[in-house]
C-alpha positions as CSV (number, residue, x, y, z in Angstrom):
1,X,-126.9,93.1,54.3
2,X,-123.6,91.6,54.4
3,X,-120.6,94.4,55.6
4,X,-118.2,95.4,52.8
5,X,-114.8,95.4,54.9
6,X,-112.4,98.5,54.4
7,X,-109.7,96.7,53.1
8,X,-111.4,94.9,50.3
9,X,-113.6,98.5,49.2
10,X,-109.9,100.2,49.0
11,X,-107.7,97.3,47.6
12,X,-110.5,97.8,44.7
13,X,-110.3,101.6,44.8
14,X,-107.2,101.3,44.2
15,X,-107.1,98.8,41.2
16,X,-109.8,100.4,39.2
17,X,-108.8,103.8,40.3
18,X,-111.4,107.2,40.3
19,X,-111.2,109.6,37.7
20,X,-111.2,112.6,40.0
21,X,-108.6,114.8,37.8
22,X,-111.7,116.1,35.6
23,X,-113.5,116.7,38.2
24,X,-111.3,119.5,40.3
25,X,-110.4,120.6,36.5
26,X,-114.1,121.7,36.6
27,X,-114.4,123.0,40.1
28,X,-111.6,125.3,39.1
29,X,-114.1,126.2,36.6
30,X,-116.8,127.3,38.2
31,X,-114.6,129.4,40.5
32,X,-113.5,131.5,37.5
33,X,-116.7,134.1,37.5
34,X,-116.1,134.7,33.8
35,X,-116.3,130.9,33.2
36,X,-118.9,129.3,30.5
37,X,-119.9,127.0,33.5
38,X,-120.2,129.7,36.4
39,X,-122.4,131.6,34.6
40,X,-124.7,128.5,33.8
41,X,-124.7,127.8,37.3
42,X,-125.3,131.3,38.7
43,X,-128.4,131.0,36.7
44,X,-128.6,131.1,33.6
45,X,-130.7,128.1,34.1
46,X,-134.3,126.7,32.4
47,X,-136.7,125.2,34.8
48,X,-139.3,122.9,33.3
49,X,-142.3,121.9,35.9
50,X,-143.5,118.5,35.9
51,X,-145.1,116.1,38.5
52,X,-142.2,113.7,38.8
53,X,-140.1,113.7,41.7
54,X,-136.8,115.7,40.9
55,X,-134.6,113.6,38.8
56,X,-130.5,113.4,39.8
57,X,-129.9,115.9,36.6
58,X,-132.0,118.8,38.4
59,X,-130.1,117.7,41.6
60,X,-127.1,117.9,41.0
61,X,-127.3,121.3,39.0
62,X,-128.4,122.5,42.1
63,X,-125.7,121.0,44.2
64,X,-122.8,122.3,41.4
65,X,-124.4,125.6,42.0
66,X,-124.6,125.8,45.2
67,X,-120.7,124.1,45.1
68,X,-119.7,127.4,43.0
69,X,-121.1,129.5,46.4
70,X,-119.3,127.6,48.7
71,X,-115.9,127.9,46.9
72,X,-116.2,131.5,46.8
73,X,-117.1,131.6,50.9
74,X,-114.4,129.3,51.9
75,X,-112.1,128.8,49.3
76,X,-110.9,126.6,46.4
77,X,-109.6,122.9,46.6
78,X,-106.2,122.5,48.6
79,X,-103.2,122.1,46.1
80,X,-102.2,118.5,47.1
81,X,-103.4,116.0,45.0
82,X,-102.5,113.2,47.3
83,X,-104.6,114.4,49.5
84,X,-107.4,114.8,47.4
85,X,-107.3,111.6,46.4
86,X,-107.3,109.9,49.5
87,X,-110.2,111.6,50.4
88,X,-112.0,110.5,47.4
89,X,-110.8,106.6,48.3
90,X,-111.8,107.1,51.7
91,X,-115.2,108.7,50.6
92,X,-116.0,106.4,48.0
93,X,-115.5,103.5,50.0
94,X,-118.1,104.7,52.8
95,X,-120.3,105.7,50.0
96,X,-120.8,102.6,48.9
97,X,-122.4,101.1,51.9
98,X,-124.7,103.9,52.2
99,X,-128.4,104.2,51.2
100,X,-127.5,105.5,48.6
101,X,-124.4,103.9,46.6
102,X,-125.5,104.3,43.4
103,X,-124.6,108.4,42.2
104,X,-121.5,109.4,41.7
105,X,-119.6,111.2,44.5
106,X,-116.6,113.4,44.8
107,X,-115.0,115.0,47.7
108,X,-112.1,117.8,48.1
109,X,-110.4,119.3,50.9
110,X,-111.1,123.3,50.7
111,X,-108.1,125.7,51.9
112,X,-110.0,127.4,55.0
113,X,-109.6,127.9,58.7
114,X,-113.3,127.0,59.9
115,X,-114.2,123.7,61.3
116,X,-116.7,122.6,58.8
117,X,-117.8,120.0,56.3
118,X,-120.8,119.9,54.1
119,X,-122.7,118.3,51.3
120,X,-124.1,119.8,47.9
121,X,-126.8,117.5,46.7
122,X,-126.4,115.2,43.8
123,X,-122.6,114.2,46.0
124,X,-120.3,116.9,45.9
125,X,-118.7,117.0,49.5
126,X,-116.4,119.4,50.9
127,X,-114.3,119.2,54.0
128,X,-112.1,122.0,55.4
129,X,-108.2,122.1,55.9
130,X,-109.5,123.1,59.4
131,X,-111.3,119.9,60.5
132,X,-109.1,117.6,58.4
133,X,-105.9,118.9,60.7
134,X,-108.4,118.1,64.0
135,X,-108.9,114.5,62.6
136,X,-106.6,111.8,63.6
137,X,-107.2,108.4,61.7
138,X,-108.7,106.8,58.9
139,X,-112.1,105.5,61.2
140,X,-112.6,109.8,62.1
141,X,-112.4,110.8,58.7
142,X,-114.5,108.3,57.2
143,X,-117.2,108.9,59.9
144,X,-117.2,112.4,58.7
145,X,-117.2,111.9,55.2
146,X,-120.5,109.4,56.0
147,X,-122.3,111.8,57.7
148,X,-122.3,113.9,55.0
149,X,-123.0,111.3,52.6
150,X,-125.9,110.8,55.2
151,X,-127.4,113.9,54.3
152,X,-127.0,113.2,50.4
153,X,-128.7,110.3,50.8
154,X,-131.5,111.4,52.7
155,X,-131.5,114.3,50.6
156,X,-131.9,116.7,53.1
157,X,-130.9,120.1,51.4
158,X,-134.0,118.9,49.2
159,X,-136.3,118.4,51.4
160,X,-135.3,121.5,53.0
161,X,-136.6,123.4,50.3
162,X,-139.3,121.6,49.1
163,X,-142.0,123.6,50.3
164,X,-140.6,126.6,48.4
165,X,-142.8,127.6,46.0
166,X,-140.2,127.7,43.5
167,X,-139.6,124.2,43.8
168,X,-143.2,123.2,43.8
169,X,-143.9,120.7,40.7
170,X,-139.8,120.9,39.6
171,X,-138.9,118.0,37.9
172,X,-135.7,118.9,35.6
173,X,-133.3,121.9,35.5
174,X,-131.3,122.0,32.5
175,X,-128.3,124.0,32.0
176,X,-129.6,125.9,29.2
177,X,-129.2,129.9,29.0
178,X,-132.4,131.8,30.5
179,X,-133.6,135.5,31.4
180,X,-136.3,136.4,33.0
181,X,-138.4,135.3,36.6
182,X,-137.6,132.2,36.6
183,X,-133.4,132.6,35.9
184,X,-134.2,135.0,39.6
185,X,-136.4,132.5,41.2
186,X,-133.8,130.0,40.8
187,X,-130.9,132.3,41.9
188,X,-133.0,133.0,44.9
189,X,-133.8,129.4,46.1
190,X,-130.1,129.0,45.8
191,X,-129.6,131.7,47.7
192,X,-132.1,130.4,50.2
193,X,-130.4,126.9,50.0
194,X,-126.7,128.3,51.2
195,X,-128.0,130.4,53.8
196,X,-129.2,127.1,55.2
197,X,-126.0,125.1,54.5
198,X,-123.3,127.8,55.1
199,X,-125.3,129.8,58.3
200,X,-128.4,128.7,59.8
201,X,-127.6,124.7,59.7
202,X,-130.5,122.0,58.6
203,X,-133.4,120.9,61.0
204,X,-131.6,119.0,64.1
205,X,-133.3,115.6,63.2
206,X,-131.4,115.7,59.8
207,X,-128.7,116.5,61.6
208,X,-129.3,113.5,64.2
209,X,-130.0,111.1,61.3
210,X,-127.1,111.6,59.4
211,X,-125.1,111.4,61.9
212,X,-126.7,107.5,63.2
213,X,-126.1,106.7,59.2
214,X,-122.6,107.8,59.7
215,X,-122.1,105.5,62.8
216,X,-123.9,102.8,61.0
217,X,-122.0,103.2,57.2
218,X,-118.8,103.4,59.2
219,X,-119.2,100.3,60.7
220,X,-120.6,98.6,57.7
221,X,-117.5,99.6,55.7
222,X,-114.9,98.1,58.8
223,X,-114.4,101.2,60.6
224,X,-114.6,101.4,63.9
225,X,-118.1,103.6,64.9
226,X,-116.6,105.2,67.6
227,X,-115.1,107.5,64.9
228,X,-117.4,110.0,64.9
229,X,-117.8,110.6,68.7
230,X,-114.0,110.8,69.0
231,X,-114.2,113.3,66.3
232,X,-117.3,115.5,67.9
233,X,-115.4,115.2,71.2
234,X,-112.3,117.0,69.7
235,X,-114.2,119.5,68.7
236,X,-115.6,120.4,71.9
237,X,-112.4,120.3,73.7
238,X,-110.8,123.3,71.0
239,X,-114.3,125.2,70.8
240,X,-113.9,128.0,73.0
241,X,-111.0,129.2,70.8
242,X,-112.4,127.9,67.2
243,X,-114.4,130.5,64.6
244,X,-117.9,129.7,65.2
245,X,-119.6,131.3,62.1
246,X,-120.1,129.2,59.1
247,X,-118.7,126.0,61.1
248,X,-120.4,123.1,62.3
249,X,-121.0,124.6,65.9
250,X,-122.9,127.3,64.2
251,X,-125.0,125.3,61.5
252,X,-125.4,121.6,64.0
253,X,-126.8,120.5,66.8
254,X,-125.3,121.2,70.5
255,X,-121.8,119.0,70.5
256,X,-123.1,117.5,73.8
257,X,-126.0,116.1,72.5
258,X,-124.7,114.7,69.1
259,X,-122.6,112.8,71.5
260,X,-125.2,111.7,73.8
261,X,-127.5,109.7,70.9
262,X,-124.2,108.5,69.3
263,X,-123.1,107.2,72.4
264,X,-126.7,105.3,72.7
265,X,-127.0,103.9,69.5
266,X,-123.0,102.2,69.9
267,X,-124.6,99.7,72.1
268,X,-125.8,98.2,68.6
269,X,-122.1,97.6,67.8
270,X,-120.5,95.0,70.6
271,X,-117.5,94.8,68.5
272,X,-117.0,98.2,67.9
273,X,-113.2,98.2,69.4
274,X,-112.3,95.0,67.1
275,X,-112.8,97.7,63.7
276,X,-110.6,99.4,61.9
277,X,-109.1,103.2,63.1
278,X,-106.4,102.7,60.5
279,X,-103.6,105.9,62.0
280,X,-100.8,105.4,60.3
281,X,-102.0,105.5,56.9
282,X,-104.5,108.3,57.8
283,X,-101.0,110.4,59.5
284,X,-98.8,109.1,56.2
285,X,-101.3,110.7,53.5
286,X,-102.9,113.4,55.2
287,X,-99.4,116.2,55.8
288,X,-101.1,119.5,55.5
C-alpha cells in the first residue's frame, strides 16, 4: 500500500479540522462522579448475549468506561488546548495508516507525573505530561501515539478478556440503566480490565506487536522509525530515578529488549534517516 506522507495527512488535518472540543467537554463528564454519563459508565449498563463478534458500540462503552478509571488514577486532561490539539493531529494522522483507520480516535495529554501512555478500546488514547516532557520531536511522539493505536487495532485489551466468562457470547452493551448481576459482572470485568492496563501490563507479545506496528505506521505516515527506539532509550537512561508503578516500566516489556526487536526489524527501512523527525514544530507546540 502506497505511504501517506506526513505533510500531506496534516496539511489536510489542518483544512478539515477535528472536532475534538466535544469530546474533552465529555471527558470532563465522566470525571464528575455525580454525572448522568459516569454513572452509565460505572455500570449502569445492559448486556445483551449474542454470537456475533463484539460490535464497536459494546467497545467503545467499555473503553469510555474504562477512560472514566483512568482519569480518576492519573488525572484529567492538561488545560492547554493547543496541545491537545496537536496531539489529536499528530494521532490522527498515524491512525490513518494503521490497520485500523476506520473508528474514530481521540487522544489527550493527562496532568500526571508517571511515564505512561495507554489505550481504552474503541480509540480513546491517553498520554501523560510525564512522557510528553521526555519526548523530543514530532517522529517520537507519533511513534508513541502508534503503538498505542497498535494495540486498538489489534484489540488487545479485548482479547485480553475474552476468555472471561462474563464476556463469553457479548455482542452489544448499551448504555441503558441496569441493577442486578449483570450491572456487577460488568463492573467487575472492568475492574479486571484496568488492573491489566493500569498495573499488571498486557501479554509481552501484544506488547512486542504493537510496538513493530508502531515502527511500521510511523514510517508509513513519513516519520522516521527510529522514533520509537530513541524514545524507549530515553526512558532507560532516566529509569532509575522515574516512578515505576502504573508506568510503562511496570505494565511492558524489559526496555532492553523492546529495543533489541525494534532495532531488528529497522533493517526493513533502508531509508529510515531520509524520514521526517519534525523538532521544531514538535518543541514550538508542545511548552508544558
Amino acid at each position: 500500500m502506497k505511504r501517506v506522507y506526513l505533510a500531506v495527512v496534516l496539511n489536510l488535518l489542518f483544512t478539515v479540522g477535528i472536532a475534538q472540543a466535544g469530546f474533552f467537554d465529555e471527558i470532563e463528564k465522566l470525571a464528575n462522579p455525580d454525572s448522568k454519563e459516569s454513572k452509565i459508565l460505572s455500570g449502569a449498563t445492559q448486556v445483551v448475549s449474542s454470537s456475533k463478534e463484539m460490535d464497536y458500540a459494546t467497545e467503545r462503552t467499555i473503553g469510555e468506561s474504562l477512560a472514566l478509571e483512568s482519569l480518576q488514577r492519573f488525572g484529567k486532561p492538561v488545560d492547554n488546548e493547543a496541545i491537545q490539539k496537536y496531539l489529536n493531529l499528530v494521532g490522527n494522522a498515524v491512525a490513518a495508516n494503521s490497520k485500523r483507520p476506520t473508528i474514530p480516535y481521540q487522544f489527550a495529554v493527562l496532568d500526571s507525573k508517571v511515564q505512561n501512555a495507554f489505550a481504552a478500546p474503541g480509540g480513546v488514547i491517553f498520554i501523560s505530561r510525564a512522557l510528553l516532557s521526555t519526548i523530543e520531536n514530532e517522529s517520537e511522539l507519533a511513534a508513541v501515539l502508534a503503538h498505542e493505536v497498535g494495540h486498538i487495532s489489534a484489540k488487545h485489551a479485548i482479547r485480553s478478556i475474552r476468555r472471561a466468562q462474563f464476556m463469553q457470547g457479548v455482542g452489544t452493551i448499551t448504555a441503558a440503566s441496569m441493577k442486578g448481576d449483570q450491572g456487577k459482572q460488568f463492573e467487575s470485568m472492568i475492574g479486571d480490565l484496568q488492573s491489566v492496563l493500569f498495573d499488571k501490563g498486557l501479554d509481552k507479545g501484544m506488547e512486542f506487536e504493537a510496538d513493530a506496528a508502531a515502527m511500521e505506521t510511523a514510517y508509513r505516515t513519513g516519520y522516521d522509525p527510529r522514533g520509537m527506539i530513541t524514545v524507549l532509550k530515553k526512558l532507560q537512561k532516566i529509569e532509575a530515578f522515574s516512578v515505576k508503578k502504573g508506568s510503562w516500566y511496570s505494565t511492558h516489556p524489559p526496555l532492553s529488549e523492546r529495543i533489541a526487536k525494534l532495532e531488528a526489524q529497522l533493517k526493513s527501512y533502508p531509508d529510515a534517516a531520509s524520514q521526517a523527525t519534525v523538532k521544531s514544530r514538535f518543541a514550538k507546540q508542545v511548552k508544558l
